[in-house]
C-alpha positions as CSV (number, residue, x, y, z in Angstrom):
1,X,114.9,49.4,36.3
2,X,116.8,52.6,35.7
3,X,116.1,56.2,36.5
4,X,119.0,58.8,35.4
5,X,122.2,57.2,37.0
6,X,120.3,54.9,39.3
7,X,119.9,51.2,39.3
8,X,116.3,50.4,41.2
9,X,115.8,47.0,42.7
10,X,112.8,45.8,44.1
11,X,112.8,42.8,45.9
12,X,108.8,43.1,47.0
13,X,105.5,44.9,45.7
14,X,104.2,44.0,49.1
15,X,103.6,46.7,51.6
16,X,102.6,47.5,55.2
17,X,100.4,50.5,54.0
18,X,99.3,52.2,51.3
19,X,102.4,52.3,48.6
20,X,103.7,55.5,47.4
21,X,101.8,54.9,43.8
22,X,98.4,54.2,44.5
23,X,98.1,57.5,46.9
24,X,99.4,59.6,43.7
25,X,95.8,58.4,42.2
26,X,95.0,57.1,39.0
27,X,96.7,59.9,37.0
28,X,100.0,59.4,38.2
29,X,102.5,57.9,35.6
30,X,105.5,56.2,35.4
31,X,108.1,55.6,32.5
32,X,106.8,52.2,30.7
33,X,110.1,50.5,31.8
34,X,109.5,51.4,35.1
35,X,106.2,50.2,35.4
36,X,107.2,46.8,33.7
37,X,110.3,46.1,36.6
38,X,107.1,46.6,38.9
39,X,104.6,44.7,37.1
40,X,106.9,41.5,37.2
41,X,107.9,41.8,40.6
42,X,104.2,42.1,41.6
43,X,103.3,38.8,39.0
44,X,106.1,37.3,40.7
45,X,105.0,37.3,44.0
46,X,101.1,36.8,43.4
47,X,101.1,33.9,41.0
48,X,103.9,31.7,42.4
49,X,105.0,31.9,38.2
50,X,107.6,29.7,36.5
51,X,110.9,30.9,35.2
52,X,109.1,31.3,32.1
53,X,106.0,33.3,33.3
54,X,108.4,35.8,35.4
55,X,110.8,36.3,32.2
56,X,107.4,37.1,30.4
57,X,107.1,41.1,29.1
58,X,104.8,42.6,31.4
59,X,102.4,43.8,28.7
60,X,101.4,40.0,28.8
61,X,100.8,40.1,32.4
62,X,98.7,43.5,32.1
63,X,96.6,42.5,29.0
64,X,94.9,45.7,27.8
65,X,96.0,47.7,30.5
66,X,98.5,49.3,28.6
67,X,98.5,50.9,24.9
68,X,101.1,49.7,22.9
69,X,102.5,53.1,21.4
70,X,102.0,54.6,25.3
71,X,106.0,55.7,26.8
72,X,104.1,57.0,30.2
73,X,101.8,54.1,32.0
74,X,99.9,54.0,35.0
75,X,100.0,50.7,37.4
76,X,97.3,48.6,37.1
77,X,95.0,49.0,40.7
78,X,96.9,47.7,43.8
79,X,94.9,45.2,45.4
80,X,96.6,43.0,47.7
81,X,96.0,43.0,50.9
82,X,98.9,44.9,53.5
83,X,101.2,42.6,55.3
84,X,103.3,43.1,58.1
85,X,105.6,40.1,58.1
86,X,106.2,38.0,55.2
87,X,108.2,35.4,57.3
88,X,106.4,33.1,59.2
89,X,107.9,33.8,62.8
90,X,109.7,31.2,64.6
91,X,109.9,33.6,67.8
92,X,108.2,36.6,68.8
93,X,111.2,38.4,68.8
94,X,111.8,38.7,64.9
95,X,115.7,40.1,65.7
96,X,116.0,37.1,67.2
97,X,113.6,35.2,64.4
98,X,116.3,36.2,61.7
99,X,119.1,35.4,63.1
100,X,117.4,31.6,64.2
101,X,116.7,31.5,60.3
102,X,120.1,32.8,58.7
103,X,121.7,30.0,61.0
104,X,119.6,27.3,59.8
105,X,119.0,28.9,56.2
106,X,123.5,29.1,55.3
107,X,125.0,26.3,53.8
108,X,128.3,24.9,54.2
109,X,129.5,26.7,50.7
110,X,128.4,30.2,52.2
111,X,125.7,30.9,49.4
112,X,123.0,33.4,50.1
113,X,120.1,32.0,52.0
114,X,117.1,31.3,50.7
115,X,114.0,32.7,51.9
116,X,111.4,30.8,49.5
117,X,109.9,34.0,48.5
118,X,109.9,35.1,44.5
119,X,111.3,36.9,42.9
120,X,114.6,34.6,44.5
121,X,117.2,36.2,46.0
122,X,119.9,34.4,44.1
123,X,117.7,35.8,41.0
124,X,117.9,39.4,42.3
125,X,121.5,39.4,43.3
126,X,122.7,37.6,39.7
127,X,120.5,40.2,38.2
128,X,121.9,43.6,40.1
129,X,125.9,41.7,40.1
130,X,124.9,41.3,36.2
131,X,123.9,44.9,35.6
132,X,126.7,46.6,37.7
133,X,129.3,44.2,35.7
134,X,128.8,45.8,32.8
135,X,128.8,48.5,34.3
136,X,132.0,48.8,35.3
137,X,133.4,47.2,32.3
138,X,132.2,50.0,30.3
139,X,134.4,52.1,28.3
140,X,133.0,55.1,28.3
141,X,131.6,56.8,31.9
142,X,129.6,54.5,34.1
143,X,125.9,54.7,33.4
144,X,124.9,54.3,37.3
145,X,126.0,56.0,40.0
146,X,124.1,54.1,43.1
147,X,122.0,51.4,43.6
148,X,118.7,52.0,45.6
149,X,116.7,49.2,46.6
150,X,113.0,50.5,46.1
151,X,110.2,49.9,44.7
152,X,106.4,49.6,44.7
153,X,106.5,47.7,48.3
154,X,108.5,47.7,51.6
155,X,111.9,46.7,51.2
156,X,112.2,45.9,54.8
157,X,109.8,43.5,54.3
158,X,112.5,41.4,52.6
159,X,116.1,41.7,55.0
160,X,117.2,38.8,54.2
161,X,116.7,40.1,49.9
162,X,118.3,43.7,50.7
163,X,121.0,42.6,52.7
164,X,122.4,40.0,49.7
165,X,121.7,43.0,47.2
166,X,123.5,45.3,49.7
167,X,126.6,42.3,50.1
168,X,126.5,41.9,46.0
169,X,126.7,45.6,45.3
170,X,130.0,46.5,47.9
171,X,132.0,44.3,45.3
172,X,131.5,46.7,42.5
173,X,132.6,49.6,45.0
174,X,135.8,51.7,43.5
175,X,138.5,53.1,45.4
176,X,136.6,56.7,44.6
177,X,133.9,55.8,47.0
178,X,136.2,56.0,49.5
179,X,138.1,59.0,48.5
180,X,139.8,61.1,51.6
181,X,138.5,64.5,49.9
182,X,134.8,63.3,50.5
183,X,135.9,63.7,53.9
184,X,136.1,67.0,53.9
185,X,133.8,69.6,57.1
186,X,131.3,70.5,53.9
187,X,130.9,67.2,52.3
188,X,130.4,65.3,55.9
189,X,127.5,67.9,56.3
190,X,126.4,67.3,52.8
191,X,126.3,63.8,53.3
192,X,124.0,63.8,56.3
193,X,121.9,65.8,54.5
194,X,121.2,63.1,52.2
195,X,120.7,60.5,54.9
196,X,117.9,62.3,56.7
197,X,116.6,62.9,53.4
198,X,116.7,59.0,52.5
199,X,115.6,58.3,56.1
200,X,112.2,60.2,54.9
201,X,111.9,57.6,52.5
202,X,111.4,53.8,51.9
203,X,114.8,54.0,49.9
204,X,117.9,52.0,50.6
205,X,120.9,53.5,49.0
206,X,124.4,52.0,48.4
């Protein structure tokens, strides 16, 4: 989903505490298209769908939920249970666990592993590598200026997801990301700025 010039990708609704929605209360709202790139995540990863159930609209995953004519929606009520893992650990040391797995997980052609957890990670990466393509095939100004991989849950929950969103996205990067006059004393402070600010939140930007 899309807020101003930012592509949002979440790869999990799951969460090791309370997510950042449900402690907002039952007033809080969120732009209907946001609420949808939740909803199917969330449908996704709770009802082990079909292709064809996750490419449902999410007003047939919500029912009633939401009014038809309504632009600003609330989430229907979290209620799965908080997770700390969602790997099942090889090794007690899960540094150690991933790298075990990404070993055994690669195949010979390179592709991105697979973790067996939905929504896929070749479905997210095709999806964000899709988005940012037309992207910068457009002809007039690009419509997103990062990705940030957030959403309702705990990215981190899902490394082996953000890192092939974070290795899909640096292909899309422009010589302009790298400019020498972003180096500049004020715009090295500025940018550490915005890191602690992002390291306040379960945001990953790129």
């Amino acid at each position: 989903y899309t807020l101003g010039r930012s592509l949002y990708v979440p790869v999990t609704s799951r969460c090791n505490s309370v997510p950042l929605p449900a402690t907002r209360g039952p007033n809080f709202l969120l732009p209907r298209a946001v609420a949808e790139g939740l909803v199917r995540v969330r449908n996704a990863e709770t009802t082990r769908p079909t292709a064809a159930d996750i490419d449902a609209d999410a007003d047939d995953v919500v029912g009633d939920w939401w009014a038809e004519e309504d632009e600003a929606v609330s989430l229907p009520p979290y209620d799965l249970p908080l997770v700390n893992s969602l790997y099942e650990y090889d090794d007690d040391d899960l540094s150690e666990h991933l790298r075990r797995k990404r070993r055994n997980a690669v195949d010979q052609t390179g592709d991105e592993i697979d973790d067996f957890l939905t929504p896929s990670i070749a479905t997210l990466v095709e999806e964000v590598s899709s988005r940012l393509d037309g992207n910068a095939n457009s002809d007039s100004d690009p419509k997103f200026d990062q990705v940030v991989i957030a959403g309702e849950g705990e990215p981190t929950l899902r490394m082996d997801a953000l890192l092939a969103v974070a290795r899909s996205v640096k292909s899309f990067r422009t010589p302009n990301d790298d400019d020498d006059d972003d180096n500049t004393p004020k715009k090295r402070s500025a940018s550490r700025k915005n890191r602690q600010s992002n390291n306040n939140n379960n945001n990953h930007h790129f």
